[in-house]
N, C-alpha and C positions, 0 to 999 in steps of 0.2 A: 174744923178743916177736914175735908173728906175729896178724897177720888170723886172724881165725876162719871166716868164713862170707863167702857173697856171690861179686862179681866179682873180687876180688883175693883167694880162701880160699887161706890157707895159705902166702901172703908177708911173708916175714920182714921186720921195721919194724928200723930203726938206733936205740941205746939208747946211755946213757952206761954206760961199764963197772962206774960205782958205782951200784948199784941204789937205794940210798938218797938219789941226787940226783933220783930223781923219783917214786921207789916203785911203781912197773910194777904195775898191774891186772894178778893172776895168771891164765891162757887159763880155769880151770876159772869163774871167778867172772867173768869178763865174757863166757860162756857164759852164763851163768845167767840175767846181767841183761839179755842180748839176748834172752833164749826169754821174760822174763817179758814185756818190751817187745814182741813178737812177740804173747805169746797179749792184748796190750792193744790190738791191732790198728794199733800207731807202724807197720811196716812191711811193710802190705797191698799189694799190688802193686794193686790197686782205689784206692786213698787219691792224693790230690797228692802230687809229693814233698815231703818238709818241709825246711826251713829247720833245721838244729843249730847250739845254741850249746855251745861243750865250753871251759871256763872252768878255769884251771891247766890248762890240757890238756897239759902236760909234749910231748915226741914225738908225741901224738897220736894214740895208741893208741883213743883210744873213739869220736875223729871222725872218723876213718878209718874204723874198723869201720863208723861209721853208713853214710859214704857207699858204703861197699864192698857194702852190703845194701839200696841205695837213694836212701837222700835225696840231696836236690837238692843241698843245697850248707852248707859247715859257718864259721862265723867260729871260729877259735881265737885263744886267748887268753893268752900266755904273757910275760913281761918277763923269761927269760933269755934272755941273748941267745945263749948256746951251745946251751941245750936247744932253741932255737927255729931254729936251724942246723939241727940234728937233723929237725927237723918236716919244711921245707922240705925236705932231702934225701928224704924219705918221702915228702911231696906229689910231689915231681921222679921219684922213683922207679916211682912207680906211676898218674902222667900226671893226677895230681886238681888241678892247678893253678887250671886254671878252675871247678871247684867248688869253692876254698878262699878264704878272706880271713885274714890274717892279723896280730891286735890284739896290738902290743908293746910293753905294757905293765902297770903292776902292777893287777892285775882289781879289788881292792879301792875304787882313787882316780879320779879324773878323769871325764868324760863321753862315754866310750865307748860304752856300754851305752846312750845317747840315738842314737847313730849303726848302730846293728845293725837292719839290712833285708834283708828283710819278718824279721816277726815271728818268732819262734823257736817250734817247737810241741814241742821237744825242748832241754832243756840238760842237760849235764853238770858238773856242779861239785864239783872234787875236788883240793881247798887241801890243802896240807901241814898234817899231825897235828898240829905245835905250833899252828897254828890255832885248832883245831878241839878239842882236849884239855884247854884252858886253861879253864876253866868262870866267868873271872872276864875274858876277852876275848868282845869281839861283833861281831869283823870279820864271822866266815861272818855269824850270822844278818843283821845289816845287806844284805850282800851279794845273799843273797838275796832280800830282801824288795825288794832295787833290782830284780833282775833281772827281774820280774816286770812292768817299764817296755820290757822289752825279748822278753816271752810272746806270744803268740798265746793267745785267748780257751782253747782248751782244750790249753794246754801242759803239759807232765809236766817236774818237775826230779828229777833223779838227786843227790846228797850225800852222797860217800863218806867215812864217815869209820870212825875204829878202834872198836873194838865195845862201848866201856865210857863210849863218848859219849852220853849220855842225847837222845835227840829233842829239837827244838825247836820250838814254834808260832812260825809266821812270818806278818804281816800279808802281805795279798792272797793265799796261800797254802795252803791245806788240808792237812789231814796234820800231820807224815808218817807213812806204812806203812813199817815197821823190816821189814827183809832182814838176817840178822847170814849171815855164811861166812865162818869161822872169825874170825881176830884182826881181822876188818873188818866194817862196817856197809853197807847202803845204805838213806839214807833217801828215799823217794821221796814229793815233795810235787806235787800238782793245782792247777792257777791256778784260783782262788777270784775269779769276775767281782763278786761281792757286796763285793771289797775287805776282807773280814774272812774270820782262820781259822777252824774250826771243831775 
């Protein structure tokens, strides 16, 4: 697992040796999702830097990338405590300390997501498959629909999930526009100021 682009392109990030404990964003599909992010204008070198929120962020691989392309500063979001060893050795490694905050605990519960400043104009959220698979669980869409207390008026959420996972309308929410590469998904949703999806 390595940076893609940016001030750290092409440094290697620390992973746990079972790829299944966090399911690693493969480099060609968070290429992808950074070029479409890119031609959305998230990282114009003109724009403020933004605020990311990167939620399951396992290691850190997508808030990293943000900030390695720019942004100002990313809250991650992980409640294991070993993956999140990992994180920290990655922050440590490549000097993003003070660009990082790090939330340790379960993304789903609690009032965290009241406490994330300034507002997020980018989140990433990308919950393990049995989540998100289960068609008769509503942790993610809840989730989401919270997360939007913690947007920036015209924020964009990323939602990764496996490809046979149908979209979801989420209040305050717009969207989402489905992205499938290969056995995954990206659904990307638009913060909806009107408070209703369309």
């Amino acid at each position: 697992m390595r940076v893609i682009a940016g001030i750290h392109r092409s440094r290697r990030l620390a992973a746990p040796a079972d790829s299944e404990t966090t399911r690693p964003i493969t480099d060609r599909v968070k290429q992808a999702l950074f070029d479409r992010l890119w031609s959305m204008g998230r990282f114009d070198a003109a724009q403020p830097a933004q605020h990311v929120l990167d939620v399951f962020c396992g290691v850190g691989s997508l808030g990293i990338e943000a900030l390695s392309r720019g942004a100002g500063h990313c809250t991650f979001v992980e409640r294991d405590r070993k993956i999140r060893a990992l994180l920290e050795e990655n922050l440590d490694r490549l000097g993003l300390r003070e660009t990082a905050t790090i939330v340790g605990q379960d993304a789903c519960v609690g009032a965290w997501i009241d406490r994330v400043a300034p507002p997020s104009s980018l989140i990433f959220c990308d919950p393990p498959y049995r989540m998100t698979g289960d068609p008769n669980r509503d942790d993610v869409p809840r989730l989401v629909g919270r997360l939007a207390a913690a947007a920036a008026s015209d924020a964009l959420l990323v939602l990764r999930v496996e490809r046979d996972v149908p979209p979801r309308v989420v209040e305050a929410w717009s969207g989402p526009d489905r992205h499938v590469y290969g056995s995954m998904a990206l659904h990307f949703y638009a913060r909806n100021d009107a408070g209703h999806s369309t």
